[in-house]
Backbone as CSV, one residue per row, in Angstrom:
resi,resn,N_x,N_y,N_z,CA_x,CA_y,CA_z,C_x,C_y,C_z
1,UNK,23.454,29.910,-12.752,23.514,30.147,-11.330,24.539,31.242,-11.006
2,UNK,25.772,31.182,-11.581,26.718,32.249,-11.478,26.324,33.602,-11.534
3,UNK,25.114,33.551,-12.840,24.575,34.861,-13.528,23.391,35.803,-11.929
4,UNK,23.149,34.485,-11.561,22.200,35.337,-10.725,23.144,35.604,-9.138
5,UNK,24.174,35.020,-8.888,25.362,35.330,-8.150,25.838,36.786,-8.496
6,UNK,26.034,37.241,-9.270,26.549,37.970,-10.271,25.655,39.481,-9.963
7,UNK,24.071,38.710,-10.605,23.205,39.922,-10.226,23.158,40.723,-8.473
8,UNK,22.870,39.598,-7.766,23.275,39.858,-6.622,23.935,40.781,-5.667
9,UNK,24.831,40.589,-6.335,26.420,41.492,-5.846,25.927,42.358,-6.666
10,UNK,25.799,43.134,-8.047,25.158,44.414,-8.171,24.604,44.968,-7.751
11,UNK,23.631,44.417,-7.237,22.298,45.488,-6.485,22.992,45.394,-4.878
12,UNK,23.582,44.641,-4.547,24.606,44.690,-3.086,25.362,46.244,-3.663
13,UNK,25.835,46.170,-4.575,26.987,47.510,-4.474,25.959,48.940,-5.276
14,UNK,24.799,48.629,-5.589,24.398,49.770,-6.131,24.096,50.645,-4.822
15,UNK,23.186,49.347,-3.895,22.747,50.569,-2.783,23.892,50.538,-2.079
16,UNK,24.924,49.927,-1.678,25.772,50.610,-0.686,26.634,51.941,-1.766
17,UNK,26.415,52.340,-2.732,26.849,53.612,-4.003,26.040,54.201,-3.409
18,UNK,24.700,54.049,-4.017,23.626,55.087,-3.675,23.096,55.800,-1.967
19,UNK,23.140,54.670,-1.278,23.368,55.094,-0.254,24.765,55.881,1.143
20,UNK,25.669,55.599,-0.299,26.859,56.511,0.458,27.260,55.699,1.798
21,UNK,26.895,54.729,2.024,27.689,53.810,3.196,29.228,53.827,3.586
22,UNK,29.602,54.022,4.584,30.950,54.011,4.484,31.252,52.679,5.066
23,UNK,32.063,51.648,4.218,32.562,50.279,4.282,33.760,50.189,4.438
24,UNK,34.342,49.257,4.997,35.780,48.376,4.816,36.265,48.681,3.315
25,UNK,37.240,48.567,2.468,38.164,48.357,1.186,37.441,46.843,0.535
26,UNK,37.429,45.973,1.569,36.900,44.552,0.762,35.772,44.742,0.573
27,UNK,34.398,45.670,1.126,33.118,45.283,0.678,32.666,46.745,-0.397
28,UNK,33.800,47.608,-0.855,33.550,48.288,-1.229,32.577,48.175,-2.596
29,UNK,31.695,48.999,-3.134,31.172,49.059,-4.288,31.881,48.576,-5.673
30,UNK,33.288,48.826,-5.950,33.756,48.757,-6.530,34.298,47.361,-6.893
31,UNK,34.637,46.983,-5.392,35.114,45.536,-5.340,34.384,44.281,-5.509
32,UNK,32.858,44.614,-4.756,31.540,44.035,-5.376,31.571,44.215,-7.105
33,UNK,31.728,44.976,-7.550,31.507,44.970,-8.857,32.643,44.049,-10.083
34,UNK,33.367,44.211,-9.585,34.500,43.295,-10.068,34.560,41.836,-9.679
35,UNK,34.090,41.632,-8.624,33.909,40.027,-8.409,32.087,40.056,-9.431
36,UNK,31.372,40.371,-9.406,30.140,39.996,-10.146,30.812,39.881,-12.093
37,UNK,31.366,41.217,-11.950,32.145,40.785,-13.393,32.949,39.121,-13.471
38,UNK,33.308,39.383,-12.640,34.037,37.938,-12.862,33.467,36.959,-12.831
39,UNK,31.968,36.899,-12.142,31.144,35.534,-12.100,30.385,36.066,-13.310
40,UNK,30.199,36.884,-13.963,29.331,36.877,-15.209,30.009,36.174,-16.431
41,UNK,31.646,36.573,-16.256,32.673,35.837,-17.132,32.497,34.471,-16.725
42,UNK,32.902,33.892,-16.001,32.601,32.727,-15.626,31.396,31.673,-16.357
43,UNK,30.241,32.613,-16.388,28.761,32.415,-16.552,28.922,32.277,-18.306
44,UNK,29.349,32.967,-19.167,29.843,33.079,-20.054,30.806,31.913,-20.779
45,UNK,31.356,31.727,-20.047,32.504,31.070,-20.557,32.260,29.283,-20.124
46,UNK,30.951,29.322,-19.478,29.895,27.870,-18.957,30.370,26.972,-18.396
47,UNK,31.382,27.935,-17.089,31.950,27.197,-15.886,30.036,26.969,-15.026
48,UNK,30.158,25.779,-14.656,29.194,25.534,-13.792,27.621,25.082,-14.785
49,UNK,27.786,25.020,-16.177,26.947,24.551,-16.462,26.410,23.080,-16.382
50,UNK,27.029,22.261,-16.465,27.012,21.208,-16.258,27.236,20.428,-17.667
51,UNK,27.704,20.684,-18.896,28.082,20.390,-19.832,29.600,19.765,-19.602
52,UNK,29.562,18.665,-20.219,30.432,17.713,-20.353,31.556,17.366,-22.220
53,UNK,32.404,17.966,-22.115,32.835,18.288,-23.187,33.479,16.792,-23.945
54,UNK,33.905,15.483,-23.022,34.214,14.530,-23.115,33.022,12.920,-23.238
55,UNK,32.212,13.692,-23.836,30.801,12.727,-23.973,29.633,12.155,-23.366
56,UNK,30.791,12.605,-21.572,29.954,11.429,-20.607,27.894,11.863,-20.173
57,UNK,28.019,13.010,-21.014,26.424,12.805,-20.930,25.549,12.533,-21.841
58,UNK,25.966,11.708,-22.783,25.244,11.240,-23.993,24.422,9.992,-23.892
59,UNK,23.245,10.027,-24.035,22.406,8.825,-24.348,22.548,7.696,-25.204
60,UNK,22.479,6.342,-24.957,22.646,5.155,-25.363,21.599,4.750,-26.170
């Protein structure tokens, strides 16, 4: 879910790049791109998967 969060915000900052928009500092292209990095890390690292490292989803 992160991953497609992630995608999101790319194509958010490609066209405001490509289209030369002039934005605020917070919605800049750049800044979009660094928060999607960070939810791809996230995505990576299998915050939000739902994996349970302490057993509790194991079958009886």
């Amino acid at each position: 879910m992160l991953a497609f969060g992630a995608a999101v915000l790319f194509v958010i900052a490609f066209v405001i790049h490509a289209t030369e928009t002039s934005t605020e500092a917070v919605f800049s292209p750049t800044s979009l791109m660094l928060v999607g990095l960070a939810l791809l890390a996230a995505h990576s690292a299998g915050v939000g998967s739902g994996w349970s490292g302490r057993g509790g989803g194991r079958r009886r």
